[in-house]
C-alpha positions as CSV (number, residue, x, y, z in Angstrom):
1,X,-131.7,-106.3,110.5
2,X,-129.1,-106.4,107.7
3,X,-128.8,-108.5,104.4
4,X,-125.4,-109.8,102.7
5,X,-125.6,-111.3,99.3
6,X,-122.5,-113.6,98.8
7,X,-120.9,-114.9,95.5
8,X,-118.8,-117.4,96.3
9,X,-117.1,-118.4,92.3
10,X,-117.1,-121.8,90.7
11,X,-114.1,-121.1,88.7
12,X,-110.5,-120.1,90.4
13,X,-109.4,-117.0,89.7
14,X,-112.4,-115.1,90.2
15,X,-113.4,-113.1,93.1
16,X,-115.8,-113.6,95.8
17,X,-118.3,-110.8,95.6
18,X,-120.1,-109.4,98.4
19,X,-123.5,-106.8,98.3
20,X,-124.1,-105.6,102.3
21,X,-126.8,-103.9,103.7
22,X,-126.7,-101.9,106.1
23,X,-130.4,-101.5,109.0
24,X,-129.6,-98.9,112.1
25,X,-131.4,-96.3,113.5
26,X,-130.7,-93.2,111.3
27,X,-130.4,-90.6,114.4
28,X,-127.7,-92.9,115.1
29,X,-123.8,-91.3,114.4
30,X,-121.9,-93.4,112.2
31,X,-119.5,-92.2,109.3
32,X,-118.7,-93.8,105.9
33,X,-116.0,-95.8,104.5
34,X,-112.6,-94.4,105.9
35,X,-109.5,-95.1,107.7
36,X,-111.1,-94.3,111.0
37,X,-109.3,-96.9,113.3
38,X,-105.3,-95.8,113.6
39,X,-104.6,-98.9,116.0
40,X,-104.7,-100.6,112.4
41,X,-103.2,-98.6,109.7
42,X,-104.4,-99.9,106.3
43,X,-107.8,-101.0,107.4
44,X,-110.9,-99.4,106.4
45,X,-114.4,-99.5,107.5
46,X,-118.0,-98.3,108.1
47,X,-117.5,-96.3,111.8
48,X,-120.5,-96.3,114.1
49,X,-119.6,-93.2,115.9
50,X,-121.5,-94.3,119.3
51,X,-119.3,-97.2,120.0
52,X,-116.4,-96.7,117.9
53,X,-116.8,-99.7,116.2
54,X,-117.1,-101.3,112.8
55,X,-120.5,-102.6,110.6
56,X,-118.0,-103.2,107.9
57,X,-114.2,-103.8,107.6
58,X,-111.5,-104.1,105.0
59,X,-107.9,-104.7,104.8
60,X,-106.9,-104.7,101.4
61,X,-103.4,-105.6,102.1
62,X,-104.5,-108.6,103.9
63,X,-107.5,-109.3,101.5
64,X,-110.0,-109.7,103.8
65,X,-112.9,-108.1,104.4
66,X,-115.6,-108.9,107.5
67,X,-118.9,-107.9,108.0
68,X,-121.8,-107.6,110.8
69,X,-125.0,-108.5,111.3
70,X,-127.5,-109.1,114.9
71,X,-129.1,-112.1,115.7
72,X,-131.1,-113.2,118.8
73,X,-129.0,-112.9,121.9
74,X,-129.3,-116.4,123.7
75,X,-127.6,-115.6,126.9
76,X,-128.5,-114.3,130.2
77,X,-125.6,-111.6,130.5
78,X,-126.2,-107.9,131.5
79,X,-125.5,-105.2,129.4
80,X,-122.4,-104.8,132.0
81,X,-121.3,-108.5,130.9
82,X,-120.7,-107.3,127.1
83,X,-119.0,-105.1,124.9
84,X,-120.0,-103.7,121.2
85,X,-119.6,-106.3,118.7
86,X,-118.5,-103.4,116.4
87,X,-115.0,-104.5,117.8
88,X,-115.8,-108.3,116.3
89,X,-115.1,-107.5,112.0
90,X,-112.0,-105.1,113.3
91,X,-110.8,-108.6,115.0
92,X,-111.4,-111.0,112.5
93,X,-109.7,-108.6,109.6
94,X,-106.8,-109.1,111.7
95,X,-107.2,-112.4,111.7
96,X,-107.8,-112.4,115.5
97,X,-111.4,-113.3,116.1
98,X,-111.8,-114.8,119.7
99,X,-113.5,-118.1,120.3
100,X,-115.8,-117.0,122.4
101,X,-116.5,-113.4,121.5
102,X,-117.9,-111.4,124.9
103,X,-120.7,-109.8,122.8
104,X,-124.3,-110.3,122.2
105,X,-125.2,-112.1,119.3
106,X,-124.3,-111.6,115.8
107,X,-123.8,-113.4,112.1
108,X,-120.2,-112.5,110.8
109,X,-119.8,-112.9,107.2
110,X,-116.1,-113.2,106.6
111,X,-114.6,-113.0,103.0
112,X,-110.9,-113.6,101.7
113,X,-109.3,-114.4,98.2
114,X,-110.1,-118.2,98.9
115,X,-114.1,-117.7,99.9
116,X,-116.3,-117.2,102.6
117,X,-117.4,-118.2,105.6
118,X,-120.0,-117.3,108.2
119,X,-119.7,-117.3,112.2
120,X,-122.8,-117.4,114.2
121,X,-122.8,-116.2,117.5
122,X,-125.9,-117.1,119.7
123,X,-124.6,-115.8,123.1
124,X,-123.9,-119.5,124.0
125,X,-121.8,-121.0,120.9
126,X,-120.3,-120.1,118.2
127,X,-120.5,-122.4,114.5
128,X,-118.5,-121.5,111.8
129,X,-119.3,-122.5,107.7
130,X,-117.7,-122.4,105.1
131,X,-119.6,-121.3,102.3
132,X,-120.1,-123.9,99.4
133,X,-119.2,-122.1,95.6
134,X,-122.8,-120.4,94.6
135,X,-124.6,-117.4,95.6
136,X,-126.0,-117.4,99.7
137,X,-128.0,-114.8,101.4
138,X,-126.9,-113.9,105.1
139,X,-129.6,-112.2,107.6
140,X,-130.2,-112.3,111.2
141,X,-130.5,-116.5,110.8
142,X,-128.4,-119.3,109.3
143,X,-127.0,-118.7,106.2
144,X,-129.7,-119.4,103.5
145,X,-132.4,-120.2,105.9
146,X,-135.9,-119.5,104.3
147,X,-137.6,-118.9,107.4
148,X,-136.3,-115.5,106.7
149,X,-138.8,-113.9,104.8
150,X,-136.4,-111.9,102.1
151,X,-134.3,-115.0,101.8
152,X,-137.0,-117.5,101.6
153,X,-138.5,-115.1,98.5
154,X,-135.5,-113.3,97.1
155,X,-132.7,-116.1,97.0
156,X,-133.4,-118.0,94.0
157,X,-133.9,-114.4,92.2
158,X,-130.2,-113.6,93.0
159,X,-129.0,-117.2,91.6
160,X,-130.7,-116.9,88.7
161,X,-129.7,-113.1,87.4
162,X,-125.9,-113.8,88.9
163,X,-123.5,-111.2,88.6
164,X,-122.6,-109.0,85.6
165,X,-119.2,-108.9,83.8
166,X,-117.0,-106.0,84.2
167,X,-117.0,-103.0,86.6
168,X,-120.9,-102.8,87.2
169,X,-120.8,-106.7,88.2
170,X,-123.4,-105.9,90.5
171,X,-126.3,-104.4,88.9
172,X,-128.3,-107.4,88.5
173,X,-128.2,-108.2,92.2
174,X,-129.5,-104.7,92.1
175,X,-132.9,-105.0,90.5
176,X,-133.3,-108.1,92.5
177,X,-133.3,-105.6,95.1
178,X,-135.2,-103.3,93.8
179,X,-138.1,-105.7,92.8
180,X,-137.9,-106.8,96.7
181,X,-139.3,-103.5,97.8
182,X,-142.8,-103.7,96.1
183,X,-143.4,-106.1,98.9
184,X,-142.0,-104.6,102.7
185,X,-142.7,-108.2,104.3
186,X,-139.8,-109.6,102.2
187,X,-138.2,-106.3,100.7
188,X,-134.3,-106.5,101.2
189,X,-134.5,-103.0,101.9
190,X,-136.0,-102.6,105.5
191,X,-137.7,-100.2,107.6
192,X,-138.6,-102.6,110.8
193,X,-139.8,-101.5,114.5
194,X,-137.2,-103.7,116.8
195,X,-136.3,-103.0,120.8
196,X,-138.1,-99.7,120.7
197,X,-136.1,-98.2,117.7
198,X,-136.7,-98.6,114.0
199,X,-134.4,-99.7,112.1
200,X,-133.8,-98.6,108.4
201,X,-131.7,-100.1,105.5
202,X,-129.5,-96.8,105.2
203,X,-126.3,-98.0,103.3
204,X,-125.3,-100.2,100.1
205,X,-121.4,-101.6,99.9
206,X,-120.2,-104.1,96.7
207,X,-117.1,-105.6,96.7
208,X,-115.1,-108.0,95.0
209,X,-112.2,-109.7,96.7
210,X,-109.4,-111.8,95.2
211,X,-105.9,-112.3,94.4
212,X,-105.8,-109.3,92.6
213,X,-106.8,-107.1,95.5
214,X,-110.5,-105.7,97.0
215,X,-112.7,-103.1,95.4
216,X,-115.2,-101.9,97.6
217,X,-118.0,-99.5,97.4
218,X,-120.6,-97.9,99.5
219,X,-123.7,-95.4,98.5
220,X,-126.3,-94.0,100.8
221,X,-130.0,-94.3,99.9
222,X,-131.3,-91.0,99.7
223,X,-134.2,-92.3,101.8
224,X,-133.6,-94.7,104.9
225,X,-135.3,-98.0,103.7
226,X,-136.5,-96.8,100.3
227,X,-135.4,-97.6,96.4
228,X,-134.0,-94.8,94.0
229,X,-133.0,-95.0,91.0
230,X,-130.2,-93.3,91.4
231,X,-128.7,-95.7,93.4
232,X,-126.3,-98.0,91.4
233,X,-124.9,-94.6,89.8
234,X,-124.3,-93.6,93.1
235,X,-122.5,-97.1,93.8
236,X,-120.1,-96.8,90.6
237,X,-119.0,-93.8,91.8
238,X,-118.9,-94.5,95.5
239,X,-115.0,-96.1,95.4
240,X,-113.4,-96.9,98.3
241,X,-110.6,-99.2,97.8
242,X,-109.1,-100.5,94.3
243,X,-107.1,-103.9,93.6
244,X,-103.7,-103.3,94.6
């Protein structure tokens, strides 16, 4: 299951800032950030290759940015009743997100120049909340909820380093996350057994969005669901879109 760290600033002027993780099965086809989707020129995302859908979208002219996470499914619809919910952060970049989305469950963590919010999706309802100025964690649960192991145990860490000034803003949120993985019951980066599959934390994005524009960045771990410490060089280098 995937993490998202969210900063949502005290101050105006500043940006929101967003760290993603990305779980999936690593024998599963998906390709980096790109301009993969030409029904909407401009936006860019994280393309899982299967379904032709999105973990991650951006539209920097827009300033909005949308990510996914799973959560429990609550319904009792067939696999014939739903479609991928890697069409759901495509949707809400465009500023179209459906009311009742025909998907299984998910968390969307939607960011703009104003703040953040988060959707939950149960299968049944959807609750939307706006994200109060701080830092939040986002997982497979409510927003901050500390039955999530990682979240219970990591959260306060992330508040207390906060985020750097200047380019490499995110570095302390960084060896938050590297601390997390000398414990795998509450290590941000995953490698869990779920539905058969196991799932791996395989991708790292950072971006700030505000008024000025988005920055975002993505880098690979070298190994599915492990630390290197190669990884926030890998990140400052790993540019995919720049303030506009």
């Amino acid at each position: 299951m995937c993490t998202v760290v969210v900063d949502v600033p005290r101050e105006s002027g500043q940006p929101v800032r967003v760290l993603a993780v990305r779980d999936e099965d690593r024998r599963r086809p998906w390709r980096g950030l790109g301009d993969w989707w030409p029904a909407q020129p401009g936006v860019l995302g994280v393309r899982d290759d299967r379904a032709g859908g999105a973990w991650l979208a951006v539209d920097p002219g827009a300033r909005r940015l949308a990510v996914m996470l799973n959560r429990e499914d609550l319904s009792q619809r067939s696999d014939d009743e739903v479609v991928t919910r890697g069409g759901i952060p495509l949707q809400a970049v465009a500023g179209v997100l459906p009311e009742t989305p025909a998907t299984r469950g998910f968390n969307l963590v939607e960011v703009d120049a104003d703040g953040a919010s988060v959707v939950e999706w149960d299968g049944l309802t959807a609750r939307r909340t706006r994200l109060t100025p701080g830092t939040h964690m986002v997982a497979h649960h409510s927003p901050d909820d500390p039955a999530t192991p990682r979240i219970g145990r990591w959260l306060e860490d992330f508040r207390r380093v906060g985020v750097a000034d200047g380019e490499g803003w995110w570095e302390p949120w960084l060896e938050v996350v590297a601390a997390s993985t000398a414990d795998p019951s509450t290590s941000v980066l995953r490698r869990d057994a779920h539905d058969g599959l196991v799932l791996e934390s395989l991708l790292v994005c950072a971006a700030a969005v505000g008024a000025e524009g988005i920055d975002v960045r993505e880098a690979v771990l070298s190994e599915p669901g492990e630390w290197d410490d190669a990884l926030p060089e890998r990140l400052r280098a790993g540019i995919a879109a720049r303030p506009q």
